[in-house]
TORKOL-4160 file (C-alpha; in steps of 0.2 Angstrom, whole numbers, padded with zeros to 4 digits, m for minus):
216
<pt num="1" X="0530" Y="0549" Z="0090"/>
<pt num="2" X="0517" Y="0548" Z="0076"/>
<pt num="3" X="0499" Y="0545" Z="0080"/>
<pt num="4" X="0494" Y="0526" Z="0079"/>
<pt num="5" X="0474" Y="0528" Z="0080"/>
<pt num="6" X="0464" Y="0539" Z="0073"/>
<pt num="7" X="0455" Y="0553" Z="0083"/>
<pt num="8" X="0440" Y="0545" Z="0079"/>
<pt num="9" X="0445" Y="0527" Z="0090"/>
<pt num="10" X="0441" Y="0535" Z="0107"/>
<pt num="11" X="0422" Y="0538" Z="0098"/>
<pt num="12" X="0419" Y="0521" Z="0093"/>
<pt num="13" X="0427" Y="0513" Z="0108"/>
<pt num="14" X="0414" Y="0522" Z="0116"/>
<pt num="15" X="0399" Y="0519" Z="0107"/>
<pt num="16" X="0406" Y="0498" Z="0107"/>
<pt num="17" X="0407" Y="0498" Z="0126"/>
<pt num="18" X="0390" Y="0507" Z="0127"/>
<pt num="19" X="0382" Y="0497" Z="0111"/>
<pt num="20" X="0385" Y="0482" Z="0120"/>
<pt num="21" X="0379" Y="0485" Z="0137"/>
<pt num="22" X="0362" Y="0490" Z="0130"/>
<pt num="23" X="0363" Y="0476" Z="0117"/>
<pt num="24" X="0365" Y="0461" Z="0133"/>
<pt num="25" X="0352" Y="0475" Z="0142"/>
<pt num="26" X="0340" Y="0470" Z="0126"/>
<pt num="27" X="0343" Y="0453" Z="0125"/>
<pt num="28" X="0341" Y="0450" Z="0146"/>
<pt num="29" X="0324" Y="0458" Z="0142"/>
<pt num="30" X="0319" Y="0449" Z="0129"/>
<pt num="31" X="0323" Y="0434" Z="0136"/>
<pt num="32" X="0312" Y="0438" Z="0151"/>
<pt num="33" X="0296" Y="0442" Z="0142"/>
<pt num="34" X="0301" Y="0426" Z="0130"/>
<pt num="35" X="0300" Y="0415" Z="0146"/>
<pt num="36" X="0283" Y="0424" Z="0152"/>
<pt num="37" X="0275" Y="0424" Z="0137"/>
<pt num="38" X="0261" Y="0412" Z="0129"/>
<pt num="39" X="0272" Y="0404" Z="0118"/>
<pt num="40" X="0281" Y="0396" Z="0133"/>
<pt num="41" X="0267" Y="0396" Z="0146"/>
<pt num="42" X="0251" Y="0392" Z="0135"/>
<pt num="43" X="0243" Y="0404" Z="0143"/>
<pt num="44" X="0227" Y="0408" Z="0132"/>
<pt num="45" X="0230" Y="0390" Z="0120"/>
<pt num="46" X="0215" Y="0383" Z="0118"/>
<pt num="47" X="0220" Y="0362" Z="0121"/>
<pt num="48" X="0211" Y="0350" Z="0108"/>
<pt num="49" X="0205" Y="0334" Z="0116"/>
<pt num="50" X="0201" Y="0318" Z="0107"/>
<pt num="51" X="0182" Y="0324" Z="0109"/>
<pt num="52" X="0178" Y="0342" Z="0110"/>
<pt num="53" X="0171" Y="0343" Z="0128"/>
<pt num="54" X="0163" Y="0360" Z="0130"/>
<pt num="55" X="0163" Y="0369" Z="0147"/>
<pt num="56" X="0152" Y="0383" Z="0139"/>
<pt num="57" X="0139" Y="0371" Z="0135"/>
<pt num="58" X="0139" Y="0357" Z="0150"/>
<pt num="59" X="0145" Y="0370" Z="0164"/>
<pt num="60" X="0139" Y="0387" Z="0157"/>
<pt num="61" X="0123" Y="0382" Z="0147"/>
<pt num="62" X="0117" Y="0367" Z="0157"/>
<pt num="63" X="0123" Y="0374" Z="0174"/>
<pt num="64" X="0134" Y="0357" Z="0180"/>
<pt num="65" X="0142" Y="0360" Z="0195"/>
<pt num="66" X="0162" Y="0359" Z="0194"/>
<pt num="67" X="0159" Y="0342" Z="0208"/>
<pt num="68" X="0148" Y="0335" Z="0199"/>
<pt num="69" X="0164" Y="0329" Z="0187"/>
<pt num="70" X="0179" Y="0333" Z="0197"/>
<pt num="71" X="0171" Y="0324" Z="0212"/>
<pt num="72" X="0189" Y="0323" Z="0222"/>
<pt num="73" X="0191" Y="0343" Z="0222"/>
<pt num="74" X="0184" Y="0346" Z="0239"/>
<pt num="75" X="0194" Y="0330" Z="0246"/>
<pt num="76" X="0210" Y="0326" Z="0236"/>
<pt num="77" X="0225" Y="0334" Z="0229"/>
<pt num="78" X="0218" Y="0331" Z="0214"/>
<pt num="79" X="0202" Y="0338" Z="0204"/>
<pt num="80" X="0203" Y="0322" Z="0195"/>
<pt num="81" X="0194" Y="0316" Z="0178"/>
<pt num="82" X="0177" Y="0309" Z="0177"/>
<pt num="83" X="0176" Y="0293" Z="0172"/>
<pt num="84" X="0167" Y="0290" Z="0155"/>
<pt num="85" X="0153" Y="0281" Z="0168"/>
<pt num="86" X="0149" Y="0298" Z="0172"/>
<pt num="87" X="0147" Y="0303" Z="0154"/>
<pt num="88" X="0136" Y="0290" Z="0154"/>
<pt num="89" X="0123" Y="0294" Z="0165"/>
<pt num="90" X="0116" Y="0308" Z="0152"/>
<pt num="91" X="0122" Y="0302" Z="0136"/>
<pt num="92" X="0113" Y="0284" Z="0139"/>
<pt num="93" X="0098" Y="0297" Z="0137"/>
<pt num="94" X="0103" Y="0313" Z="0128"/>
<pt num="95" X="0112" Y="0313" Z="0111"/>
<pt num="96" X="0113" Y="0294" Z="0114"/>
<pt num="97" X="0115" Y="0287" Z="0096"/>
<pt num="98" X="0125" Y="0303" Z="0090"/>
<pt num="99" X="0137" Y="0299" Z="0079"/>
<pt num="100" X="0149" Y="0313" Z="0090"/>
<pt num="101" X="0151" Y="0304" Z="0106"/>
<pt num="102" X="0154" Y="0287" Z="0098"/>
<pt num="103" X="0170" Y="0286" Z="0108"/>
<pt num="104" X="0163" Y="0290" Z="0122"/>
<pt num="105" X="0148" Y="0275" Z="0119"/>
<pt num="106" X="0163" Y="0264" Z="0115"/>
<pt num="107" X="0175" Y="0268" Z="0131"/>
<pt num="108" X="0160" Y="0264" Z="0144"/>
<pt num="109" X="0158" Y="0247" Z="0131"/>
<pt num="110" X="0176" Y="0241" Z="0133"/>
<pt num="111" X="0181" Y="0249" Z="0149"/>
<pt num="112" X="0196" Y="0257" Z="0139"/>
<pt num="113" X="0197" Y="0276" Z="0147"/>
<pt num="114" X="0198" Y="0291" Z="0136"/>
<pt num="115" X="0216" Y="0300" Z="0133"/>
<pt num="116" X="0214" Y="0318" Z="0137"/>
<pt num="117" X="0224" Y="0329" Z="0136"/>
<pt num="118" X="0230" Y="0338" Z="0152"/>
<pt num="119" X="0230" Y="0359" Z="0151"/>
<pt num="120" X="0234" Y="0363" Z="0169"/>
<pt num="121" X="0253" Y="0354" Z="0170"/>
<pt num="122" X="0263" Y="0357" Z="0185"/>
<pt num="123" X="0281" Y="0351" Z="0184"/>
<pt num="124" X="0284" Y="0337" Z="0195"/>
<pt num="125" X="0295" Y="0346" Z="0207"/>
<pt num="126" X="0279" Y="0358" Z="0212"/>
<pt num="127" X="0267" Y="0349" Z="0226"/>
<pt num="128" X="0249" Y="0359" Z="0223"/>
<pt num="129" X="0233" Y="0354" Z="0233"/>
<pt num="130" X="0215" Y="0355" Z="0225"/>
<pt num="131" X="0206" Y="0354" Z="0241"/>
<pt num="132" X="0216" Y="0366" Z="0252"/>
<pt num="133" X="0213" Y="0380" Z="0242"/>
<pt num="134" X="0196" Y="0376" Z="0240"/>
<pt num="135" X="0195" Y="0373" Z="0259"/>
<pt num="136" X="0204" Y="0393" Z="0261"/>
<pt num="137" X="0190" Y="0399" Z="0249"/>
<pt num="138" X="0200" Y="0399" Z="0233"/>
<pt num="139" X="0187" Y="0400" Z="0218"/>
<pt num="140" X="0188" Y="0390" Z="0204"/>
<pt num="141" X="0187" Y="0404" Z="0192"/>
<pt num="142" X="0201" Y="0411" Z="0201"/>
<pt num="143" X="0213" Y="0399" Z="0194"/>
<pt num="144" X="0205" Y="0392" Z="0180"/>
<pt num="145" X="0198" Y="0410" Z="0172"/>
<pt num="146" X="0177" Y="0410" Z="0165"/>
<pt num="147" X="0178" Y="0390" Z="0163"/>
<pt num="148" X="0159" Y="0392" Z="0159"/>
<pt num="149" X="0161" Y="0402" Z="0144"/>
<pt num="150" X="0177" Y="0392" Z="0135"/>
<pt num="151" X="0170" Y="0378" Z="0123"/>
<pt num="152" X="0189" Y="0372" Z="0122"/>
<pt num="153" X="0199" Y="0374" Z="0138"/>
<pt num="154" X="0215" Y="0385" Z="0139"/>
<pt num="155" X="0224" Y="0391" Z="0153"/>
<pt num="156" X="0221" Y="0408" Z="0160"/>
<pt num="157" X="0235" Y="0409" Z="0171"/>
<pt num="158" X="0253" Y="0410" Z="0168"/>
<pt num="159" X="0253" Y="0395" Z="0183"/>
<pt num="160" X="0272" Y="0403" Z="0186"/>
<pt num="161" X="0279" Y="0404" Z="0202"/>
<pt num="162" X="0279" Y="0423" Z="0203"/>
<pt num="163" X="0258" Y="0421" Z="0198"/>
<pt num="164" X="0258" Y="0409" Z="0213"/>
<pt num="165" X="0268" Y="0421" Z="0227"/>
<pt num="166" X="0256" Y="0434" Z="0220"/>
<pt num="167" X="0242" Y="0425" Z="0230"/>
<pt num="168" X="0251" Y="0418" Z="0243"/>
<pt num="169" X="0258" Y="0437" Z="0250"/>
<pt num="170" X="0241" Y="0443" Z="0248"/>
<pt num="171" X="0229" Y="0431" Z="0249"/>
<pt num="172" X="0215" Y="0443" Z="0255"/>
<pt num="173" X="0215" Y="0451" Z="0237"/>
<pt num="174" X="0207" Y="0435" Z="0231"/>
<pt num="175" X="0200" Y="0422" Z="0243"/>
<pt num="176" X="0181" Y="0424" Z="0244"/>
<pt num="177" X="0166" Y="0414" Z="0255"/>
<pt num="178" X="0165" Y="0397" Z="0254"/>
<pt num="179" X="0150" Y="0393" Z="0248"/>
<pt num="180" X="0153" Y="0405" Z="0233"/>
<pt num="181" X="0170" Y="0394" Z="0228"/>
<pt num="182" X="0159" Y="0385" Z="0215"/>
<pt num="183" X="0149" Y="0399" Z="0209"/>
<pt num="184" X="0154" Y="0405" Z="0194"/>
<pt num="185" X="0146" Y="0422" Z="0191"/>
<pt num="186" X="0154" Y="0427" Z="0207"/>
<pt num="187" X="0158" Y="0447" Z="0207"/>
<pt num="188" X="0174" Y="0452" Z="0218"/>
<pt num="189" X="0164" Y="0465" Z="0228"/>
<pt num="190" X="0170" Y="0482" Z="0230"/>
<pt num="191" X="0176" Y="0480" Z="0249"/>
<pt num="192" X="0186" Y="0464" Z="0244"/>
<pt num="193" X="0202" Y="0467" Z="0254"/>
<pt num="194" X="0188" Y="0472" Z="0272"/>
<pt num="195" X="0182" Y="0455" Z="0265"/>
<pt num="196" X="0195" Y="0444" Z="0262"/>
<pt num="197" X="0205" Y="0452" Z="0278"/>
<pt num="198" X="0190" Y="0444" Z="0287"/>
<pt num="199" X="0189" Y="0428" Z="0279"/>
<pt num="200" X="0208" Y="0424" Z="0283"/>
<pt num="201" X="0207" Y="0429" Z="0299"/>
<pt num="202" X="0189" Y="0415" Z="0301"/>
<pt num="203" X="0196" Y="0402" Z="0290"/>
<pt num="204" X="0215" Y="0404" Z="0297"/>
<pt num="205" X="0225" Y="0407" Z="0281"/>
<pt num="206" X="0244" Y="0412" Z="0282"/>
<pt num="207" X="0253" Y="0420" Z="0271"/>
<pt num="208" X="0264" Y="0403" Z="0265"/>
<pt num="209" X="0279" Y="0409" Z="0255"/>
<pt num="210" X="0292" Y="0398" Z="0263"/>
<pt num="211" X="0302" Y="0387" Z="0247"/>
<pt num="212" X="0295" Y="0371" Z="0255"/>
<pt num="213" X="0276" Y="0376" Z="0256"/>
<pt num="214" X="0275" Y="0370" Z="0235"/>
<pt num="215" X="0294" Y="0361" Z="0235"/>
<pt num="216" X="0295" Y="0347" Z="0245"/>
């Protein structure tokens, strides 16, 4: 009986089978760093707001304690945005006829409150606490990067569910002293694990990694 495929079939029978596994092994890759990278999370995206708020000047150049706007951060789920009222309270003095804080003049005038646009969006389905993880001794610059050196706010965590578990299985890698939850030069010291294997021990953290700790 005469040969119906060439020698040569076996070879590239082979190389499809093999081709294709590491073809679906590519595209299972890419696909992963797709879903982790920037271009999906906006980690890193600096977010334009109707006025350009710095951080870096208020927080960084004038020293303005994080409470001082977000004054439900300590007490509330919810760091919360100031009201324009608190704006106010400099600006009636300080750059108060500048032409760049019009809007800001006119939504303390007609009561109408500025539009921002929100950087740290958690999907509905995720339940997240401000004032826990203040509480626990959760810095602010641990979630929210060097918020005193960005003139527009980005992101500067992932705010994934894998960045969250990170913390939550080894919370004495990044919990720090209480009263150093606001400071924003704070220094992770060399003994930090000594450290924060104390501090969860005194301020009675657990290691929460149980699906209805965030999901509820």
């Amino acid at each position: 009986m005469p040969q119906i495929f060439h020698r040569s079939a076996n070879t590239i029978a082979r190389f499809t089978i093999f081709g294709a596994f590491f073809l679906i092994c590519l595209l299972v890759w890419l696909l992963y760093e797709t879903d982790r990278s920037p271009w999906i999370t906006d980690q890193y995206v600096a977010r334009r707001q109707p006025i350009q708020f710095s951080h870096e000047r208020h927080v960084g150049g004038n020293g303005i304690d994080c409470r001082y706007c977000h004054t439900s951060v300590e007490i509330s789920s919810f760091a919360g945005i100031p009201p324009t009222k608190t704006c106010m309270n400099c600006h009636s003095q300080i750059f108060s006829n500048s032409d760049f804080l019009e809007p800001v003049r006119a939504s303390y005038r007609d009561g109408r409150s500025i539009s921002w646009n929100r950087v740290h969006d958690l999907p509905d389905f995720v339940y997240f606490d401000h004032s826990i993880h203040i509480h626990k001794g959760v810095g602010c610059s641990t979630c929210h990067g060097p918020i005193d050196r960005m003139p527009l706010v980005w992101k500067a965590s992932s705010l994934q569910m894998e960045w969250c578990l990170d913390c939550h299985r080894h919370p004495e890698r990044f919990v720090r002293p209480r009263q150093a939850v606001f400071d924003m030069d704070y220094v992770v010291p060399s003994d930090q694990i000594a450290l924060g294997t104390r501090l969860m021990t005194e301020y009675h953290i657990q290691r929460l990694t149980s699906c209805s700790t965030c999901h509820r």
